[in-house]
N, C-alpha and C positions, 0 to 999 in steps of 0.2 A: 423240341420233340417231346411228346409225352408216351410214356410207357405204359400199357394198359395190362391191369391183371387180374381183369376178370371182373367178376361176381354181377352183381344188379342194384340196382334202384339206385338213387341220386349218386352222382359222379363227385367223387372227394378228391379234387386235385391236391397233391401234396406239393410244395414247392420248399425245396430244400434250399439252403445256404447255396451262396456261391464259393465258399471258402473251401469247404469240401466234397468229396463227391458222392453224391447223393443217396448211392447204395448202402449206408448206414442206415436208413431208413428198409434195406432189403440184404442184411447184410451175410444171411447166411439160409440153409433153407429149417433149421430147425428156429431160426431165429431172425423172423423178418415179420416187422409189422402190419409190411401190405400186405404179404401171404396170406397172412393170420386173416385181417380186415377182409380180405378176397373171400373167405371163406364163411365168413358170415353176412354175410347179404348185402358187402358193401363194395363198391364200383372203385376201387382205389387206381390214380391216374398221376403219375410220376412226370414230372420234369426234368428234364434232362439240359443243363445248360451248353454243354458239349466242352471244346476244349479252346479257348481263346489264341487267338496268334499275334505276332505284334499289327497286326492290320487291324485289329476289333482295340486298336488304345483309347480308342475315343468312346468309346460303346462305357457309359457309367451306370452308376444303377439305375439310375431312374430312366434310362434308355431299355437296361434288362425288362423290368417294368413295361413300360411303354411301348416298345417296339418287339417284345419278344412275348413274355408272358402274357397281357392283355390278347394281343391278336390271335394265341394257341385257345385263349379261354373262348374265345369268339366262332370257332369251330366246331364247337360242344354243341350238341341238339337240346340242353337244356341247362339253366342256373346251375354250377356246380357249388360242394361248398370246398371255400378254399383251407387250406390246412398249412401253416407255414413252419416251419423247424429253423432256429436258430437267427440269420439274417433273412432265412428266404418268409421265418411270420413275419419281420418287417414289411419285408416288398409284396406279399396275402394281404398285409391292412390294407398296404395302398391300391394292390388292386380291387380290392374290394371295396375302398369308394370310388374307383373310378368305372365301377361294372355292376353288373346285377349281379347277387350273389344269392344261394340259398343258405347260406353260412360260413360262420369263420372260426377258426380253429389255432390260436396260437401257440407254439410247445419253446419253451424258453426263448422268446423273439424278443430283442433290446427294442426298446422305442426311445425310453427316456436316457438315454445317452449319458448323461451329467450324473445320472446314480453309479458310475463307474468312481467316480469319488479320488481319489488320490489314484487310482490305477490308470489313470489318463496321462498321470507324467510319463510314465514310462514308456507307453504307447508312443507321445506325441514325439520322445525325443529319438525311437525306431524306427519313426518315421520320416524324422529330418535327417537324421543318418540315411535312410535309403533312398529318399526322396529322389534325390541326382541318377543313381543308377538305375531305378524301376524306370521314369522319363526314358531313358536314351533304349532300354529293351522296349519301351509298349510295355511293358508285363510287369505284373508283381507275382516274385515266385513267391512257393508256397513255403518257401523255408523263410523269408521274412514274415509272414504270417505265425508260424511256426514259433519262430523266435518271440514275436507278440504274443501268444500264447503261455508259452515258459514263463516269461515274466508275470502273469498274474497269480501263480502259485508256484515260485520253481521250488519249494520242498516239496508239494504235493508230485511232482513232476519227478522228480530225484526218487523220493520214498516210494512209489508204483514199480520202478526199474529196480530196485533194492527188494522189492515184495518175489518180485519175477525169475531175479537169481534165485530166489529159494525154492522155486517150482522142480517136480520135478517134469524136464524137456521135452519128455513125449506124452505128458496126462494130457488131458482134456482141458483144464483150465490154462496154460499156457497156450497151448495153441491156440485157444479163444483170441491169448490174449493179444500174440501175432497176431492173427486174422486182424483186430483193431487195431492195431497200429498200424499195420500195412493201408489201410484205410484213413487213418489218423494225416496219414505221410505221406498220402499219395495222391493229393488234390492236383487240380488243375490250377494254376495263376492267373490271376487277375486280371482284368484290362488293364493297364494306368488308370484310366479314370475312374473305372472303378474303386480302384486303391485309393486316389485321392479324394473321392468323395467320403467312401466308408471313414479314411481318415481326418481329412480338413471338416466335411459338411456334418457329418453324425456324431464322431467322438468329441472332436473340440468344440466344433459352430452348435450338435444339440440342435440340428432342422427338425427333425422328428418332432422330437420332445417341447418343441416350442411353436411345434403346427405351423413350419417354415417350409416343410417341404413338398414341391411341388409333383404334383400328374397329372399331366395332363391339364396343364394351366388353373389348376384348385392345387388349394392348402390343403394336407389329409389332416383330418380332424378323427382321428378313432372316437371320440366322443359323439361325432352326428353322426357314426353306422347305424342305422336302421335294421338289423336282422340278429337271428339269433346269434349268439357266441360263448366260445367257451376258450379260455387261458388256461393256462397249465405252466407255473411258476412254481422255479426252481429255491429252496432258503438256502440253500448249500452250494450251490454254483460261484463256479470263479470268473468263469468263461462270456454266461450273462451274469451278474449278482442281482437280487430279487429286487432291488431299489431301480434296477435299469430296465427289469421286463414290462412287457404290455401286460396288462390286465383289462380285459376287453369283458363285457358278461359275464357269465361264470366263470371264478376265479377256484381252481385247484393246486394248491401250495405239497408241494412233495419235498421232501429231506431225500433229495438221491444229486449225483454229477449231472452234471449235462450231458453226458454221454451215456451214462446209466440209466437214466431215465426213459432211452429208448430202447436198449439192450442190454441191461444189465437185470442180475437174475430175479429182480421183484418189479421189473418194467410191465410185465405183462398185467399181475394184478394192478398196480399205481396207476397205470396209463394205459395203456391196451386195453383193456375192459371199459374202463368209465369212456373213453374215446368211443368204443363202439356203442354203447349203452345211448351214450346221449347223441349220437348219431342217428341210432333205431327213434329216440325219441323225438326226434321234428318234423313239422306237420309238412304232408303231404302235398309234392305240386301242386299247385292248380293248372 
């Protein structure tokens, strides 16, 4: 499904992660990217992956890809450009060479897999532990994910909740800080295959990154995309670290979280701006 929120001129499909849900990218009304984008002359068009059941275990990414995203972009009355956040710029590369695109937009999307660096052991061994029980549900909950996550920075993880007892409960910045973690925590789960791909094919095997992976019966090659693009890489990220991101055409390097970068309080100047800026800037359909 895609969410439509207005505005005009070239349609900017956003394709969120499948890990979480999506409305971080829309996650409050003082505090929503596509709002903002809506409002100045851009056509912002939300994905909506929905909520998987054990029947959709088979359904992997490159199925999300192929079977789901591809044929919603196929709908469009015109090239959109695609915009991917976290894993869903991964699966933006790829459908972007498997489609015409007017552009492409990555905001901390891992491709090169293997720059995770020693933070793959711990992943791979959360994954041999869960490996057996996600199988027999279909699903990867979101709290083994969850748990993946903790492990790449658990003081960083620790020291946020120690920041937050300090708050005081009813300001403004604690509620925020609910509001994201209710978001943080409240993903939908996986396919199985999806889980075992993100884990066996991308973190350990490195498809991406080694131009092994397929759509649509091609190798993506982010190197032969033909159109404009612009990256936005994280140095300070745990989540992607900046040896694991795409850097696709223009490359924008920002000192913020992976999180912060789209909603936190200097997102708007860092990202938001130059995002619309160089959006306003590309040449006109023909």
């Amino acid at each position: 499904m895609l969410r439509d929120y207005g505005g005009s001129g070239v349609p900017v499909v956003f394709v969120p992660s499948l890990i979480n849900p999506p409305l971080v990218l829309d996650l409050a009304e003082d505090n929503s990217l596509l709002g903002w984008l809506a409002g100045r002359g851009v056509r912002p068009l939300l994905v909506d992956w929905g909520t998987p059941t054990p029947e959709d275990r088979a359904q992997h990414v490159t199925a999300h890809v192929e079977h789901l995203l591809l044929p919603l972009l196929a709908t469009l009355d015109r090239p959109p450009v695609l915009a991917g956040y976290c894993l869903g710029g991964t699966m933006a590369i790829a459908a972007a060479a498997a489609s015409s695109a007017a552009g492409l937009v990555t905001i901390a999307a891992p491709w090169r897999f293997a720059g995770y660096g020693d933070a793959l052991e711990p992943i791979s061994a959360l994954w041999d532990e869960a490996h057996a029980t996600c199988g027999q549900l279909g699903l990867v909950p979101m709290e083994v994910l969850q748990a993946g996550f903790w492990q790449l920075d658990p003081k960083r993880t620790v020291a946020k909740f120690e920041r937050f007892a300090r708050l005081d409960p009813a300001g403004p910045e604690a509620r925020a800080f609910v509001r994201l973690e209710d978001w943080a925590n409240g993903g939908a789960p996986l396919p199985f295959a999806a889980g075992r791909q993100l884990f066996d094919d991308f973190f350990v095997a490195d498809l991406p990154g080694n131009a092994r992976w397929e759509i649509c019966g091609r190798n993506v090659d982010p190197g032969a995309l033909d159109l404009p693009a612009l990256s936005f890489v994280s140095t300070t990220d745990r989540i992607v670290p900046a040896a694991s991101a795409a850097r696709i055409g223009e490359v924008r390097e920002l000192a913020m979280g992976h999180v912060g970068m789209i909603v936190g309080s200097r997102a708007r100047d860092a990202l938001w701006q130059p995002l619309a800026d160089w959006l306003s800037a590309l040449p006109a359909p023909r």
